[in-house]
C-alpha positions, 0 to 999 in steps of 0.5 A, spaced: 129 562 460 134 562 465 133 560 473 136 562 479 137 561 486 140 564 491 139 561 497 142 567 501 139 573 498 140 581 500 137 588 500 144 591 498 145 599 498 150 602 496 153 610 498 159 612 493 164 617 497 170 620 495 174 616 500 173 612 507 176 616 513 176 612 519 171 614 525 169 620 521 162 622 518 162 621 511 157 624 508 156 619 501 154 623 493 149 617 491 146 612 494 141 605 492 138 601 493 138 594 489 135 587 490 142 583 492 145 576 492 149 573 486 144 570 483 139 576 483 144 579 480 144 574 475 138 574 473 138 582 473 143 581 468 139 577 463 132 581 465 137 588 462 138 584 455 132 582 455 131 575 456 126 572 461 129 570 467 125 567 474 129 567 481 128 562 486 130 565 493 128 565 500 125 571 502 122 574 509 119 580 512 119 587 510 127 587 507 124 581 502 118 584 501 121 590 498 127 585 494 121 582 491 118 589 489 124 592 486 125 585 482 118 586 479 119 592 477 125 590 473 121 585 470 123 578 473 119 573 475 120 572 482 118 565 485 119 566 492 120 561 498 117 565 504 122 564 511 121 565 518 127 570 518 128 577 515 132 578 509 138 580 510 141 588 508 148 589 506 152 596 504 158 597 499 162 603 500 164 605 492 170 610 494 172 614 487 178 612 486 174 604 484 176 601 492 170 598 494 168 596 502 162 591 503 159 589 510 155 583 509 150 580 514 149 573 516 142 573 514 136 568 517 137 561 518 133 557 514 130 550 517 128 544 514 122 545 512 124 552 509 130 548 505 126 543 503 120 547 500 126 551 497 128 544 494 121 544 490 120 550 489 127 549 483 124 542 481 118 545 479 120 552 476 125 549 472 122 544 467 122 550 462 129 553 464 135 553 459 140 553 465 139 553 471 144 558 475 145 557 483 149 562 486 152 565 493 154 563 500 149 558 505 145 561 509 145 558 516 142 552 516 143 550 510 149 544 509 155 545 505 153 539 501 145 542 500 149 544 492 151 539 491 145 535 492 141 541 488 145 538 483 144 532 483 137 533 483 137 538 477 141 533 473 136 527 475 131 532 472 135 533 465 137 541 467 144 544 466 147 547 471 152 553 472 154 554 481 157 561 483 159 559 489 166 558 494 170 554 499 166 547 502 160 548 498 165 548 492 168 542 493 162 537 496 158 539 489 163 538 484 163 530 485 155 531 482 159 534 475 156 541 475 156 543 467 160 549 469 163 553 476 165 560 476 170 561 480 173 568 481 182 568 482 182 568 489 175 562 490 181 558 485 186 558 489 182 556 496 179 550 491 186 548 490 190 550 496 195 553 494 197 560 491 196 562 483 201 568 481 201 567 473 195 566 468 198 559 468 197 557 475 191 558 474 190 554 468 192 549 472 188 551 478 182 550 472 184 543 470 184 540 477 177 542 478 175 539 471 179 533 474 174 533 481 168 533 476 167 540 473 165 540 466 166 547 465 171 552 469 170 560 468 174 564 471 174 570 472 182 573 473 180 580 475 183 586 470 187 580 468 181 578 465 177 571 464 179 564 463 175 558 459 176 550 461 172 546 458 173 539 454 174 543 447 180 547 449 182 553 453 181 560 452 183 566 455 181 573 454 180 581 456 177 588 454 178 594 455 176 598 460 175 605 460 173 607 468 172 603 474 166 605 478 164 600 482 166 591 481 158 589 484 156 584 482 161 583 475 162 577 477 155 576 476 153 579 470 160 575 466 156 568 468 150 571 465 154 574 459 156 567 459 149 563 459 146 567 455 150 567 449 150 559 450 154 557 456 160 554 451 166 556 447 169 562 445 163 566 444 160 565 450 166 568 453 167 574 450 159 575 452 161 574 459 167 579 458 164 583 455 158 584 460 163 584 466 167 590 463 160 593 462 158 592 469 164 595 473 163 602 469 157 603 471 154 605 479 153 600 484 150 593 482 147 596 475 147 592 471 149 593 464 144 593 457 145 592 451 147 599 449 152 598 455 157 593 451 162 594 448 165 587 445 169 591 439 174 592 447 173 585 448 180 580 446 179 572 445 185 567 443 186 560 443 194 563 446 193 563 452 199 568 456 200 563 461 208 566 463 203 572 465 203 574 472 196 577 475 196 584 477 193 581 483 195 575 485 191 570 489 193 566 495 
C-alpha cells in the first residue's frame, strides 16, 4: 500500500482552448474537474494501476467535500483531516499546442491543532504502508520544517519516505535523510542556487542533495527525460512521446511509476518514465493505466549524456 499526504490539497478544473487571448472571452472545448494536490495525484496514479492506495489530506467545507467524493469514486481510501477552512479550487488552461497556464489559490491556513491531527492522522494510517509519499506546497500555517519533522516521525516508525516538495520545505527535510526527493530541473537548480543547462549540471546538482542527506534523487528534466541518483550509481533515461496534451500532474504519475515498481534502480525508473510519458498524452490531470503505457518507448542507460544540453534550461 502506498500512503500519501498533501497537506495543500485542491479542487482542480481544467478547460482545454485552443489558444489564450488576453481580455478576451475564450470559450473552452473540454472541461474537468479532478481531485488535486501532488499527492492526490500520486495516489490517483496508484489506484489506475490497480493498487491500493490511502491519501491523508486536510479537507474542509463543500470544495473537500466533492475532493473526497470524487477520490472515492476512483477507488481510493481517503482518510481525511477535517479544517476549518475550505479546500482551495485551481484552474489550468491546456492550450492546444501543449502550453498550459495555471492559477492556484493559497488554500486555508491550518492551526495547530489541525496540524497536529494531520500528524496522527499519517502515524496511524501508516503502519501497513510500503512508502509513504508527502507531496506539494505548505498550506499557511504550517512551517517549512513540518516535512521535515514528518520524517522523522515516519523513519522513527520504520516507514520509507519518497518528498515531492520545492524550496525551504526541501531543504530543512533533507537533514532527516529522506529515502528518495523528486525534484523537477527548476526545484534543483533553487536547491542548489545555481543555474543547470546540461544533463551534467544536473548530476551534480543531484549529487549535492545526496551529500545534504537525500538517499535517492529522481529527477525529472522534462522532454529531456529523468535522472537516478542514488548509492548503486546513475542512471539516466527518456521515452518517446508522440503528442503532448497536458503536463498535469506528470510529475506526479512518474513518482508513482517509481514507487510502485520498488522505488529503486534502473527498473523503477523506467516505470516512472513510462507513466510520466503516459500522462502528458492524456487530458487534464488523467491519470495513465496500464493500457496507457508504452514502456517499449522508454530508454534506460548506466552512459549517462552528461555534455547534453536541456531543451529547457534551469535557472
Amino acid at each position: 500500500m502506498i500512503l500519501t499526504v498533501t497537506p495543500n490539497p485542491s479542487l482542480d478544473r481544467t478547460y482545454e482552448v485552443q489558444a489564450l487571448k488576453h481580455g478576451e472571452v475564450i470559450r473552452a472545448e473540454t472541461e474537468r474537474v479532478d481531485p488535486g494536490g501532488k499527492g492526490v495525484n500520486v495516489s490517483r496514479a496508484v489506484a489506475a494501476a490497480g493498487r491500493r492506495t490511502v491519501a491523508v489530506l486536510p479537507l474542509g467545507g463543500a470544495p473537500g467535500a466533492l475532493v473526497a467524493d470524487l477520490l472515492h469514486a476512483q477507488g481510493i481510501e481517503v482518510a481525511p483531516v477535517p479544517v476549518a477552512g475550505a479546500t482551495r479550487s485551481n484552474i489550468a488552461l491546456a492550450e492546444a499546442d501543449g502550453v498550459l497556464t495555471k492559477i492556484n489559490a493559497p488554500g486555508p491556513e491550518l492551526s495547530a491543532d489541525e496540524q497536529e491531527l494531520l500528524f496522527e492522522t499519517v502515524r496511524r494510517q501508516a503502519r501497513d504502508a510500503d512508502w509513504i509519499a508527502c507531496c506539494g506546497s505548505l498550506p499557511r500555517g504550517l512551517a517549512p520544517s513540518w516535512y521535515a519533522d514528518l520524517v522523522a516521525r515516519a523513519h522513527a516508525d520504520g516507514a520509507r519516505i519518497a518528498l515531492d516538495t520545492s524550496g525551504p520545505a526541501l531543504l530543512e527535510a533533507l537533514r532527516e535523510r529522506p529515502d528518495v526527493v523528486k525534484p523537477n530541473a527548476e526545484e534543483l537548480a533553487q536547491a542548489v542556487g545555481r543555474p543547470l543547462a546540461t544533463v551534467g549540471d544536473a548530476v551534480k546538482a543531484a549529487e549535492e542533495l545526496r551529500e545534504r542527506g537525500a538517499r535517492t534523487v529522481l529527477a525529472s528534466l522534462g522532454a529531456d527525460g529523468q535522472l537516478l541518483v542514488d548509492g548503486a550509481g546513475i542512471w539516466f533515461g527518456s521515452a518517446r512521446v508522440d503528442v503532448v496534451r497536458s503536463n498535469v500532474g506528470a510529475g506526479d504519475s512518474s513518482l508513482a511509476g517509481f514507487l510502485i515498481a520498488g522505488g529503486n534502480g534502473p527498473e523503477a525508473l523506467a516505470s516512472a518514465i513510462a507513466h510520466g510519458a503516459a500522462a502528458v498524452q492524456l487530458p487534464g490531470s488523467v491519470m495513465p493505466a496500464p493500457g496507457d503505457l508504452d514502456p517499449a518507448a522508454v530508454t534506460v542507460t548506466a552512459e549517462v549524456p552528461v555534455d547534453r544540453e536541456l531543451t529547457e534550461p534551469a535557472s
